[in-house]
N, C-alpha and C positions, 0 to 999 in steps of 0.2 A: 257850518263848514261851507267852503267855498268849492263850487263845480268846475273850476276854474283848472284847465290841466296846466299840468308845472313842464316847464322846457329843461331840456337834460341842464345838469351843473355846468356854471359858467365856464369852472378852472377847471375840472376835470370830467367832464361831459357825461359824470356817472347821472342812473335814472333812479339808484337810490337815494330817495328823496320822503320829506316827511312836511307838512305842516300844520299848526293847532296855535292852542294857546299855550302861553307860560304864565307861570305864579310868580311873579317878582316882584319884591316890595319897589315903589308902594303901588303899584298897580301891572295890571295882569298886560301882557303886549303877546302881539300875533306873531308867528315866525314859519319862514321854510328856514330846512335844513338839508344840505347833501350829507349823508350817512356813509358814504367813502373820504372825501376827503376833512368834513366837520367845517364845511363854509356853512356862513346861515345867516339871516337879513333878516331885522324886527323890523316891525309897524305895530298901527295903533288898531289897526283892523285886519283880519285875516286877506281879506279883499286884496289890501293893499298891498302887504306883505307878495301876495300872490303876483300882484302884478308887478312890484316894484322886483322881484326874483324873474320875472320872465323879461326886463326892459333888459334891450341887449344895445350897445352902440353900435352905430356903423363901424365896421372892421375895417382898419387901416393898415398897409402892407406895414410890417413888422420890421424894425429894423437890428441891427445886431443888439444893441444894448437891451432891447425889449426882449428879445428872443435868450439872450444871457440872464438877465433878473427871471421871464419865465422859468428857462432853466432851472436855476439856483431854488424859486418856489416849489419846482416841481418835485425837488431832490429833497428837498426840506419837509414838505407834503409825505413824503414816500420813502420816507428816511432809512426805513429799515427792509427793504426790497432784496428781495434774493440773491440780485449782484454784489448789492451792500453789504451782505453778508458772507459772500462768497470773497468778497475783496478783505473784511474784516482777518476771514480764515485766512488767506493770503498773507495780508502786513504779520496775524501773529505768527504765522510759521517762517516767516521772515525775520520776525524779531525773534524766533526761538533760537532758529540758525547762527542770529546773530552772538546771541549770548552763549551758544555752545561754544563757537569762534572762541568769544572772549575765554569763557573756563579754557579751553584749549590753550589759549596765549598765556593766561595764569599758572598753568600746570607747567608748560613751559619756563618760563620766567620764573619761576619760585626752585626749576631743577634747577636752573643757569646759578639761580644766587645761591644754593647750594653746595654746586661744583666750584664760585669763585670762595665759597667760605671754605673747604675743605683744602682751594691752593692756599689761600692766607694763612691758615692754620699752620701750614708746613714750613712758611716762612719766617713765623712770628719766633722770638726766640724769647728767655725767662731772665735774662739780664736787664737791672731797672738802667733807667735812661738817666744821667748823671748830665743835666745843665750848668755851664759855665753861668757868667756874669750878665749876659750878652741874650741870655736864654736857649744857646746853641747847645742841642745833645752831644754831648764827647762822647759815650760808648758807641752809638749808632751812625757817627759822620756830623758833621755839620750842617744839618736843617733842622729851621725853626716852620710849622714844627716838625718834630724829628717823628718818621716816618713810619717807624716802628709804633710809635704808643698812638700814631693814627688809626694802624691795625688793628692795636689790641682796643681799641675803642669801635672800630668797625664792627668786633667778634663779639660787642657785649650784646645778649640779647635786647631787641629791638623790643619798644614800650610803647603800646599803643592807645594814643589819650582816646 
C-alpha cells in the first residue's frame, strides 16, 4: 500500500476516498475511488493510480457551457437529493390535482349528456319514419336523414370497443 495521501475528489471534492487492488479477470489492477459520488481511476500499480487520481490540470475560468455540462453532471451525480424529491412531491400533487380536475370535468360532462338524453327523450316520438323514393321521411318533414330516427339512434346505448 501506498503512503501517498489522496487529494479531495476531483468532481465532487468529497474526502471519502479508498484505494487498493481489484480481482479482475485477467489480471488484478490498482484503483482510487471517491465513495460519495463513485468516480474511480485504475492503474497497473497502486503508485500510480495514486498519483494519476491526485494529477489535477491548470484550472481554466469556466465558461457557460462548461459550467452547464458541470451542472447537468452534478444533477445526474445527485439525482435523488432532497429538493429532487421535494420537486417530485410537487409535480405529483400537481398531477393529482390535475386529474381530480379531469374527474371533475367527467362528472360534469357525463351530468350534461344526461340532461341532453332526458331532453331528446321527450322529443323522440313512436311513429316509424315512412321514406319516399328519394329516401326523404314523409312522417317527420323532409330530411334526409330524417331527424327523428337520428335521435332514436342517438338514444341507443353506446358500445364501447
Amino acid at each position: 500500500m501506498s503512503d501517498q495521501t489522496l487529494k479531495p475528489c476531483p468532481f465532487c471534492g468529497s474526502d471519502e476516498l479508498s484505494h487498493g487492488w481489484e480481482a479482475l479477470y485477467p489480471e488484478d489492477i490498482a484503483h482510487v475511488q471517491c465513495h460519495n459520488c463513485d468516480t474511480f481511476i485504475t492503474a497497473p500499480t497502486e503508485a500510480e493510480a495514486i498519483a494519476a487520481w491526485n494529477n489535477r490540470a491548470t484550472p481554466t475560468p469556466p465558461d457557460d457551457d462548461v459550467d452547464a455540462v458541470a451542472m447537468a453532471i452534478g444533477e445526474i451525480l445527485n439525482s435523488r437529493s432532497l429538493d429532487d424529491i421535494r420537486a417530485d412531491e410537487v409535480a405529483t400533487a400537481a398531477i393529482a390535482a390535475m386529474l381530480d380536475r379531469q374527474c371533475d370535468r367527467i362528472a360534469a360532462l357525463e351530468g350534461e349528456v344526461e340532461r341532453l338524453r332526458d331532453a331528446l327523450e321527450g322529443l323522440v316520438d313512436d311513429e316509424p319514419c315512412r321514406y319516399d323514393h328519394h329516401g326523404y321521411c314523409q312522417t317527420h318533414g323532409l330530411s334526409n336523414p330524417c331527424e327523428m330516427a337520428v335521435a332514436r339512434k342517438a338514444l341507443e346505448p353506446a358500445t364501447l370497443d
